[in-house]
N, C-alpha and C positions, 0 to 999 in steps of 0.2 A: 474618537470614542473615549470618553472616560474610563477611569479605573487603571488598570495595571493589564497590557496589552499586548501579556509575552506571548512570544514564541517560542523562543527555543537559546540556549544559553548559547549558543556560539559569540565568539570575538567581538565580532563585528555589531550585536545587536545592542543599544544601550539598554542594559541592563535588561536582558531579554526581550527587547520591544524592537522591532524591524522599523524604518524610514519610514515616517509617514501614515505612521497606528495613531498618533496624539493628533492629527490636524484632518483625517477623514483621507488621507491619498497613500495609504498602504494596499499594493496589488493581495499580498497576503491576508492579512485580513480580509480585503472584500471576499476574494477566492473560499477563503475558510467559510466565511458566511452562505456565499452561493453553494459550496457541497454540504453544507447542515443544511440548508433549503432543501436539497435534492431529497436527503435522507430523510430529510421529515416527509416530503411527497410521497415518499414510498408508504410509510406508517400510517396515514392518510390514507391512501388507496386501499390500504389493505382491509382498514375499516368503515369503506364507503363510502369515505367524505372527501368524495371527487371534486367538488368546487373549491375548498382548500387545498385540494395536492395542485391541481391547475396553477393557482394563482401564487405557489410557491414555486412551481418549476417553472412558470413564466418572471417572476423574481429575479430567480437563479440565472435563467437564461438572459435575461438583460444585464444584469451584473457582469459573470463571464463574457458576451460579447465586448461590455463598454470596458472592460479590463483588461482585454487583450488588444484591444483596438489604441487604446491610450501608452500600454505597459512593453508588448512586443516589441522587441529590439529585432529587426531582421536582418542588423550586421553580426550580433554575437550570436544567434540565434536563439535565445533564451529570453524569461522574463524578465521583465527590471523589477525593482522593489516600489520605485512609482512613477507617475508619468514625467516627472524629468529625468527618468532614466540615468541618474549618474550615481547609484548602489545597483548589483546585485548580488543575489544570493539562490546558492539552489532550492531553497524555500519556496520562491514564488514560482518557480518553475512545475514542480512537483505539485504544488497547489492547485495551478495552472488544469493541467492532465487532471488531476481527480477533480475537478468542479466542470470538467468538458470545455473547458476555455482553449485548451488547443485543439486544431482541426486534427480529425484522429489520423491523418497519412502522415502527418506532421510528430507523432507523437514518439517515435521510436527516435529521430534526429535530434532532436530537442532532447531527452534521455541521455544520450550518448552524449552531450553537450553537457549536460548538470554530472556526467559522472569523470568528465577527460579537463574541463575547465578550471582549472584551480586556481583562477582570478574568483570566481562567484566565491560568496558565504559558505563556508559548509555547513551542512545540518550535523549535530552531534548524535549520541546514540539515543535519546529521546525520538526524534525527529527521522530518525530515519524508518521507522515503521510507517512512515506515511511514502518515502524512501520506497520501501518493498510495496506499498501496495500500488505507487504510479507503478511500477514496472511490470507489477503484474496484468494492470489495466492494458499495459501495450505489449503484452504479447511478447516481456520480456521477463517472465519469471526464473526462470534458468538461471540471470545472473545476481540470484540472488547469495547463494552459495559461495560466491567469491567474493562477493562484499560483506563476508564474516571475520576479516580481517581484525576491526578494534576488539570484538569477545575474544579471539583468537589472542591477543596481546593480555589482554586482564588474566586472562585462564594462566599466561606464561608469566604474569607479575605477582600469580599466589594467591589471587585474588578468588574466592570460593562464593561471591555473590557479586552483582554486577555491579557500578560506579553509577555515580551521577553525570557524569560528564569526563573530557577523558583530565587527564593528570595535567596541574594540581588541581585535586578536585575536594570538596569540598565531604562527600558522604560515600561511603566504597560498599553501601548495599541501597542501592536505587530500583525500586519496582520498573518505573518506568522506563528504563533500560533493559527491561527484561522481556522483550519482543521475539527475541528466537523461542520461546519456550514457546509461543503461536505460533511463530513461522516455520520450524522443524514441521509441524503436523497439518498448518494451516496452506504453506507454500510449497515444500519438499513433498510433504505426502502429496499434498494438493486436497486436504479433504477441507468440503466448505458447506455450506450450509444453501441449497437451491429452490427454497421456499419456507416462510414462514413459518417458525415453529420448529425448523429443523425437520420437515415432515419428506422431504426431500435430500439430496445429497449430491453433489458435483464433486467428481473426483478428477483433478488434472494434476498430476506430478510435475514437479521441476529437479528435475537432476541436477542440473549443473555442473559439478568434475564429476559427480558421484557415481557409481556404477551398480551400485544397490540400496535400497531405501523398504523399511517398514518399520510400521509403528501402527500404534492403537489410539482411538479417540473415546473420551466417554460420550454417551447419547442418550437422549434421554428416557429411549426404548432399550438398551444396551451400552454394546459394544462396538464400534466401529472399527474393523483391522484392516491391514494391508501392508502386502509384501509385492515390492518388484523388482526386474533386476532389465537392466539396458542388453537388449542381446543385436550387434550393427546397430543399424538404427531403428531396430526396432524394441520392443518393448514386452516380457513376458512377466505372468504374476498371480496372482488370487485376490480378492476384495472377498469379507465378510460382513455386510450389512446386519443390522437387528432385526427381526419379524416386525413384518408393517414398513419397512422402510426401504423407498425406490428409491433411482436418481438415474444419473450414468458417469460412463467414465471418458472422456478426453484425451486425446494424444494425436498432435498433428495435425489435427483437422479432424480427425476420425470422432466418431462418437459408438458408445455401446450401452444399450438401456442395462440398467444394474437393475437388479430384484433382492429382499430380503435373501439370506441365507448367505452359503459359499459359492462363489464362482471363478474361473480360469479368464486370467487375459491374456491374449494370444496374438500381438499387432507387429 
């Protein structure tokens, strides 16, 4: 693919550009393209133009199969960066998961593998908001919480706005590193957006070590709040939605339809 075909600054990428983006056989790239296919199908559906989402999530879906079929390494268990398999990085892996290119029973093992492997590339703080959202995909948002370790380090080095990448770094106030300010409300709280327009609302917390958690979200009928606190394993709290806005809330399996106003969680 022509042009300049970063990914993401780590070590290993020449000059932000993974194995195999200049000659058409980078698993990352294709992956990245089949989850922009996905996302567009949904944008598509929403506005009726069902023969375009079709022919996009069939796209996506060809892509993903012939990139895991070519890219899978089922000795390391992870993705390779292309199909001679001799780079990888946890880039393609994480790609991988969000474009539905891993079988999803497969998707928790593979995870564990992109976060215990320290042969693979690592994604820096950029990159790893794609990082949180595989894990969230498989039903591992929880460990999201203990992979705040690099903010955790900048915070201790005086740092008052987050880096470009970690030290020696080039710029020590980078938006793009600035992913926890979503993921405190978007992960932790667990508040997320369950239809179009935000007309809806999905509430799944992720604790992690934490033993109490709330925060407020803006909406664009209000206010969205929420306080909980871990009691065993179960879970007690309030949710305060805006008028006009449902959803439910999530924990373990469980589900409980939300309604505009105050309500008590009790699980």
């Amino acid at each position: 693919m022509k042009w300049w075909n970063f990914t993401d600054w780590n070590t290993a990428f020449d000059f932000g550009v993974p194995d195999g983006a200049n000659d058409g056989n980078s698993s990352i790239i294709t992956l990245q393209y089949a989850y922009t296919l996905q996302q567009a199908a949904k944008v598509f559906k929403h506005y009726g133009k069902d023969e375009q989402a079709k022919r996009y999530e069939k796209l996506a879906d060809s892509l993903s199969a012939s990139t895991y079929k070519l890219c899978f390494d089922a000795t390391k268990g992870v993705m390779a960066n292309t199909p001679q398999k001799n780079s990888f990085s946890q880039h393609a892996s994480i790609m991988a998961i969000l474009a539905n290119a891993i079988p999803v029973a497969d998707e928790k093992a593979v995870l564990k593998k992109v976060l215990t492997d320290t042969t693979l590339s690592q994604a820096t703080f950029y990159y790893r908001f794609y990082l949180t959202l595989a894990l969230k995909k498989a039903g591992m948002a929880d460990m999201y919480y203990g992979q705040l370790k690099p903010w955790r380090e900048m915070l201790q080095n005086g740092l008052t706005t987050f880096a470009e990448n970690p030290d020696p770094t080039r710029s020590d106030c980078h938006a793009w590193s600035a992913s926890p300010n979503y993921d405190f409300l978007a992960t932790i709280c667990g508040i997320m957006p369950d239809a179009a327009g935000f007309k809806k609302v999905l509430i799944k917390p992720a604790f992690g070590e934490l033993t109490e958690i709330s925060g407020s979200l803006p909406h664009p009928l209000g206010i969205i709040t929420v306080q909980f606190k871990k009691v065993g394993d179960g879970i007690e709290g309030t949710i305060d939605l805006p008028t006009s806005v449902s959803g439910k809330f999530v924990w373990k399996g469980k589900e409980i339809a939300l309604k505009s106003g105050k309500q008590t969680i009790n699980l």
